[in-house]
N, C-alpha and C positions, 0 to 999 in steps of 0.2 A: 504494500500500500504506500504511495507516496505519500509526501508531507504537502503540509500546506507551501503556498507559493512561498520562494526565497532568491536571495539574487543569488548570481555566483559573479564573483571579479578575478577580473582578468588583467593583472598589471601587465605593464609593456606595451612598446609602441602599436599602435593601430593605426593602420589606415582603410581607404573604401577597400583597396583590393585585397588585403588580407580577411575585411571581412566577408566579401564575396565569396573566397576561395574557401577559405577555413571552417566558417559559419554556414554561410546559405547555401552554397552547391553541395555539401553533404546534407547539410537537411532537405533540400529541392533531389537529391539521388534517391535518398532513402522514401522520402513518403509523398513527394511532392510539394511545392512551396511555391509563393508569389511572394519576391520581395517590394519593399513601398515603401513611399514617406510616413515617419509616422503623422497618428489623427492629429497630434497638438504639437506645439515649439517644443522642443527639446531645452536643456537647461540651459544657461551660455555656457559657450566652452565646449559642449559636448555636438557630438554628429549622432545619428540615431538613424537606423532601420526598425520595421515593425516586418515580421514573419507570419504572411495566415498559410495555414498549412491546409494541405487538401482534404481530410481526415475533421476537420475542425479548431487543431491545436490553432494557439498563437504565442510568438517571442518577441520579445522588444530586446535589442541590441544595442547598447548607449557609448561612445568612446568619445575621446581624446589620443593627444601621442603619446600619453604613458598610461592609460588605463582603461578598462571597459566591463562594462554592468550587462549580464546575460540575464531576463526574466523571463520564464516560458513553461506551459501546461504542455511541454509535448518533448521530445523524444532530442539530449542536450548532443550537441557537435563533439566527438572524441577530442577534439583542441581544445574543450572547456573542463574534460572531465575530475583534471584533479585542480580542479580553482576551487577556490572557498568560497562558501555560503555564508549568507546576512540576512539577519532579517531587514522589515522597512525600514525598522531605527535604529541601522547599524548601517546605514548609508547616508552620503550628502540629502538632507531634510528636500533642497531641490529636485533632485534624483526620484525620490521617491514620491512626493507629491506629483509629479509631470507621469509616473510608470502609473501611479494609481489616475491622476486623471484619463487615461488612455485605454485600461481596464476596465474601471467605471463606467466609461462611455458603451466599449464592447456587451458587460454586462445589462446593460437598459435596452439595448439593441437586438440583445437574444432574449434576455427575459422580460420586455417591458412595463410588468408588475409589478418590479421592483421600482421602479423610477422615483414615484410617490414615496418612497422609503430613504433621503438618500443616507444616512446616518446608517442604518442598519443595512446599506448596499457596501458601504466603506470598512465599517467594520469586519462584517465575515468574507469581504472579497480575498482574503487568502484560499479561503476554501472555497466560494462561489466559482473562482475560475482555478483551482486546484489541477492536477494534471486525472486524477481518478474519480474525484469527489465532489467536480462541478455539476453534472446531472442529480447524483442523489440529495447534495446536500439543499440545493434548487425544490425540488421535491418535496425534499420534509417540509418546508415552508408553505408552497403550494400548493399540493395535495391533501396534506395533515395537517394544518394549521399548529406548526410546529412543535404539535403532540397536546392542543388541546382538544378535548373532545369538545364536540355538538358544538364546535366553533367554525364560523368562515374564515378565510385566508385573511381577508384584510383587517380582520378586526385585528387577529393572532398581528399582523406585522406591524399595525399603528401601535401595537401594546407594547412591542419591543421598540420599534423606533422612540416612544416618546421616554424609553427609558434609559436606554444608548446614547440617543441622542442630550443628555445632559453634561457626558462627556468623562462621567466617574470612573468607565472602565479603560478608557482612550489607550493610557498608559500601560495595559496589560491586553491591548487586542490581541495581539498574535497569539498569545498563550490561549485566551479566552474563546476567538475563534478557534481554535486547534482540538479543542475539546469537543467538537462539533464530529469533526474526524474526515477523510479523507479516502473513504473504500467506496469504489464502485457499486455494491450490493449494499441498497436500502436497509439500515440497520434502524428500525423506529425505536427499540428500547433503549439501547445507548444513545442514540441523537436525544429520545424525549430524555432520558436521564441527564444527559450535560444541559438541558435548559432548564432543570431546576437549580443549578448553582445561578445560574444568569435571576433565578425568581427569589432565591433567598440572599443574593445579592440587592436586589431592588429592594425586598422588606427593610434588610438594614439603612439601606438609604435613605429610607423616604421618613425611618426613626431621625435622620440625623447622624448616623455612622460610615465613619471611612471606612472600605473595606480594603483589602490588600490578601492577593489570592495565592493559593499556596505555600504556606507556611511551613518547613521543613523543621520537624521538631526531633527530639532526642535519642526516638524509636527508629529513627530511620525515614522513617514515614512523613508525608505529605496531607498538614490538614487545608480543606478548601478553603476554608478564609480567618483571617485575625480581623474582628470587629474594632475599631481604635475608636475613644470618645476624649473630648477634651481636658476629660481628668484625668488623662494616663492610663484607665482600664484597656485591657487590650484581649479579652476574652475571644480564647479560639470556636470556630462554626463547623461543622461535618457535615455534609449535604447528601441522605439518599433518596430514589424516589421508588415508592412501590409500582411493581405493573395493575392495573386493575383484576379484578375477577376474571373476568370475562377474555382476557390474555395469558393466563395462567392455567396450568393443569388440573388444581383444583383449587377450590377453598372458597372462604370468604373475604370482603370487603375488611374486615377486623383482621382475618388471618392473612393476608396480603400484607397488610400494615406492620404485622407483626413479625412474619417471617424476613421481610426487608430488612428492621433494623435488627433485626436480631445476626441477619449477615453481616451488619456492617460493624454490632456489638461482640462481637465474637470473635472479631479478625482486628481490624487496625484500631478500634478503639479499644480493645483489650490490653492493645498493649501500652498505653497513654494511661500514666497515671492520672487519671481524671483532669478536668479543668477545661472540658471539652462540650461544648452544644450543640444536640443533633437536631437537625433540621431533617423532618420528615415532610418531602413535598408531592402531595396528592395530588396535581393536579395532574394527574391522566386521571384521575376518577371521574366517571360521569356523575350524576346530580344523584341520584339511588346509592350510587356506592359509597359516596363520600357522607351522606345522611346517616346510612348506616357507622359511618367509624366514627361521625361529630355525636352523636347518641351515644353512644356506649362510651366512648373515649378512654380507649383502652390504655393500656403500658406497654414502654415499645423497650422495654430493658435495659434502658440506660439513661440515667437521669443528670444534668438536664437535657430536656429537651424540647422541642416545640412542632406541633403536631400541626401544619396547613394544607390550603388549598387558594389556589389564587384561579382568580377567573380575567381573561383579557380585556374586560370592563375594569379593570382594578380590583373589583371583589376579591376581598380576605376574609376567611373564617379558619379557626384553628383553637387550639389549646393547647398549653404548655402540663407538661410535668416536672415536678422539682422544683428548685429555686433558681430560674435562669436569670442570668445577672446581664440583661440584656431591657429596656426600655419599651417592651413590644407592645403593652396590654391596650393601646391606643389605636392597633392596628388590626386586633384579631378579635372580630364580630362576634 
């Protein structure tokens, strides 16, 4: 499976005819290619081709006389293969605003339902135009309204854009997008699983807390987010999400809720001497299942923790367990 989009650079002198020869006539050999101007100005300084490929790929190619930026969802030139990889923000800030304006375009172009989204187009475009995972991850968006049920697509995208677009996760897209993932074979349960950190991410925000993803702690292990409040609290979040009933081999709405965290209590939170808040996030549950676990509001085996469901209307309802040392009770109906 590849990874999300990265550049690769290429120090050393370039010019048109080395890129001709080196770049595009092996990739126009192998699968077919049209080389072009690119859609926008390139940065100053820099010369630039755009590669669409026969098959669908596309590459943007950026140089000067001593360096050059390769980005592309398709199939890289043997003269680039042992160049280093960057993410966006490990390259000239020019560089990569002009590769993402040029991308961004591409993507409105192929999927024009994105368009009205541009925040949430910018963000996950490592993976929208991915070299494996531009079809499916398109998909979970527009088929599955990105794993909520009895929802339409546009509602699901306004509800992410108006939350993206605030700009709190900016600084950790690549990571953020990446979690999305990148395989060619529609995986709904891991795609709808990584958009509940993007939901218990919004919850802490909209309290008033920084969040900051990925927190490597002593175990070895990786928790989803350190909540930060202006008193220096810094209380870590663990983020699972159950499948509903009805995705599942057996059980119930309770037992769904329950055998989730109890995977996730049993493994990495086992090994954390506590100090840790599990976010349980229900929102694949349809309106019946989740009634069912807000009634009974069972124990998910590891305290604290806080038991939701968010709807792309904004609707929150949930319950905690324990003493979660976290400001929520203002947000959970």
């Amino acid at each position: 499976m590849a990874r999300p989009l990265r550049f690769r650079h290429a120090p050393g002198r370039w010019t048109e005819g080395r890129v001709r020869a080196e770049v595009f006539e092996p990739l126009d050999d192998n699968l077919g290619a049209t080389s072009s101007r690119p859609w926008f100005k390139p940065p100053e300084g820099y010369e630039a081709r755009r590669f669409d490929v026969d098959n669908g790929d596309t590459a943007l190619f950026c140089w000067t006389d001593g360096e050059a930026y390769w980005l592309g969802n398709t199939e890289t030139p043997s003269s680039l293969w042992r160049t280093e990889k960057y993410g966006f923000t490990e390259v000239p800030t020019e560089l990569a605003e002009w590769a993402e304006r040029e991308l961004q375009a591409e993507l409105h172009e192929q999927s024009p339902w994105l368009a009205d989204y541009p925040h949430l187009s910018w963000f996950f475009l490592p993976v929208f135009l991915s070299k494996d995972g531009r079809e499916t991850t398109r998909e979970f968006f527009e088929e599955h309204a990105a794993g909520f049920p009895d929802a339409n697509r546009d509602d699901a995208l306004a509800f992410y854009e108006s939350f993206l677009s605030t700009g709190v996760l900016d600084d950790d897209r690549e990571l953020m997008a990446g979690k999305l993932g990148t395989s060619e074979q529609l995986d709904l349960t891991r795609m709808a699983a990584s958009m509940g950190e993007f939901h218990t991410a919004k919850l802490l925000v909209d309290m008033g807390y920084d969040v900051e993803p990925e927190i490597e702690v002593s175990t070895g292990h990786s928790i989803d987010f350190q909540a930060q409040t202006e008193t220096g609290e810094q209380p870590l979040v663990e983020v699972t999400r159950p499948l509903p009933p009805n995705r599942r081999s057996a059980g119930t709405p309770v037992a769904a809720v329950r055998d989730t965290a109890q995977t996730k209590t049993s493994g990495q939170l086992s090994a954390h001497a506590g100090g840790v808040v599990l976010f349980v996030d229900c929102s694949s549950f349809p309106d019946d299942d989740w009634l069912a676990v807000a009634g009974e509001r069972p124990d998910v085996g590891h305290r604290p923790a806080v038991v939701y469901r968010i709807r792309p209307d904004g609707r929150v309802e949930g319950y905690t367990k324990g003493s979660v040392p976290l400001e929520l009770g203002s947000i959970l109906d």
